[in-house]
Each structure stands twice: as C-alpha cells, then as structure tokens.
C-alpha positions in Angstrom: -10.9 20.7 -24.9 -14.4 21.0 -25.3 -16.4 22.8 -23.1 -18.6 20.1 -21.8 -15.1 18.4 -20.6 -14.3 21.2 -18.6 -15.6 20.7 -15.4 -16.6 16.9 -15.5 -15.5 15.5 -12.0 -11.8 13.5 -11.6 -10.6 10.5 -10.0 -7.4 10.5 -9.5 -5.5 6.9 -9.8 -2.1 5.9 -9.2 -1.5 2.6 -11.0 2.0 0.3 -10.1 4.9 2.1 -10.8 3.6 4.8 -12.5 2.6 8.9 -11.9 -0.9 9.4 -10.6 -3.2 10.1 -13.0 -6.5 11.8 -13.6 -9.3 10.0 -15.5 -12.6 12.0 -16.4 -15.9 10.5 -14.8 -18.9 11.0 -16.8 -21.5 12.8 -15.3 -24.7 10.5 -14.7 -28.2 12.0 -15.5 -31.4 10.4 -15.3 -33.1 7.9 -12.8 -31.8 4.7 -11.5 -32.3 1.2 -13.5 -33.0 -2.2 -12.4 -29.8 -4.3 -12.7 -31.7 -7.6 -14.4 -34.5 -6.1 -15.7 -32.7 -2.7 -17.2 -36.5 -1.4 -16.1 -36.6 2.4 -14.5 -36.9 2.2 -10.7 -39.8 4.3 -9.5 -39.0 5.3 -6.2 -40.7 8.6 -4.5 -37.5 9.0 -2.2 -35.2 8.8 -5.2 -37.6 11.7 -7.0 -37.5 14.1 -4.5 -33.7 13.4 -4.1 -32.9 14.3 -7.9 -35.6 17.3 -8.3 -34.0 19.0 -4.8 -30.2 18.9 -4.5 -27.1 16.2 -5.7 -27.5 13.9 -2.6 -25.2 11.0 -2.0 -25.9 7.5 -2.8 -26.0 6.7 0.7 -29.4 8.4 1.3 -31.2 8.2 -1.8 -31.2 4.4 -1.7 -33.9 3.0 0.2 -34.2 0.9 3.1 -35.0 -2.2 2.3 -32.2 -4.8 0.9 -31.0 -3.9 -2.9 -32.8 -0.6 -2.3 -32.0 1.6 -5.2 -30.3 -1.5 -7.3 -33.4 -3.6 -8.2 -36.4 -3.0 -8.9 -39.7 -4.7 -7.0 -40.3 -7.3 -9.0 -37.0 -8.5 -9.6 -35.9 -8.1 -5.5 -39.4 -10.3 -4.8 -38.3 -13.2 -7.5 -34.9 -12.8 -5.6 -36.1 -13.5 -2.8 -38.3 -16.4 -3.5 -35.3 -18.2 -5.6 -33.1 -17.8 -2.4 -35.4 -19.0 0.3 -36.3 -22.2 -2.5 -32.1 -22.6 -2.1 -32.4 -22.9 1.5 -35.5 -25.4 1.5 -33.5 -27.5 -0.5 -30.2 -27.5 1.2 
C-alpha cells in the first residue's frame, strides 16, 4: 500500500446482496470550479474557508442560489435564459 493511500478517507457501501465494502475517496485540493465554464470560482468566503480549517460544504458555499457551483457569469446568463422561458410560456 502506498503511503499516500493510507489515510485517504472511506465510504463504506453495501451493494445488493453483497458484504459492505470500503471504497477510497480521493482527497480534493484546490479551489472550486464553475460547472459550465470549468473557470475557478473566486469567492472571499471560500478563501478564507480553505486557508483556516476543513469546513463543510454547507458553509463555505455562499448565499445566493448555485453559490459555490457556478461562477458569476455563468449564474447571470442562467438566469436571463430562465426568466426568457417564462416570458415565453
């Protein structure tokens, strides 16, 4: 085993009819992407988050709706295309 593999974290899963079963998780590192745009989302609460301590995901996403999962640009195109949707229906 190598050592990086010792102490990744474990899910353990139980499929049909079988013996539960451990499957490694690989650890994430960096900052958060943009889910259309693959562009690196810039967010100050997200920063201080990652510098300070392993938070979980439910505070280090922001407020606002997709917060943490798109970026500005691409939650703003979003949200033109959607109101366009309801113009027309």
């Amino acid at each position: 085993m190598k050592p990086s593999e010792r102490f990744t974290k474990k899910t353990w899963r139980k499929p049909p009819k079988k013996a539960v079963k451990g499957h490694k998780m690989p650890n994430k590192t960096g900052m958060g992407k943009c889910a259309i745009c693959k562009q690196q989302i810039t967010s100050r609460k997200i920063k201080l988050l990652k510098n300070s301590y392993n938070a979980p995901k439910s505070t280090s996403k922001t407020n606002k709706p997709y917060g943490g999962y798109l970026c500005t640009k691409c939650l703003r195109l979003q949200a033109i295309q959607e109101t366009r949707k309801l113009e027309q229906a």
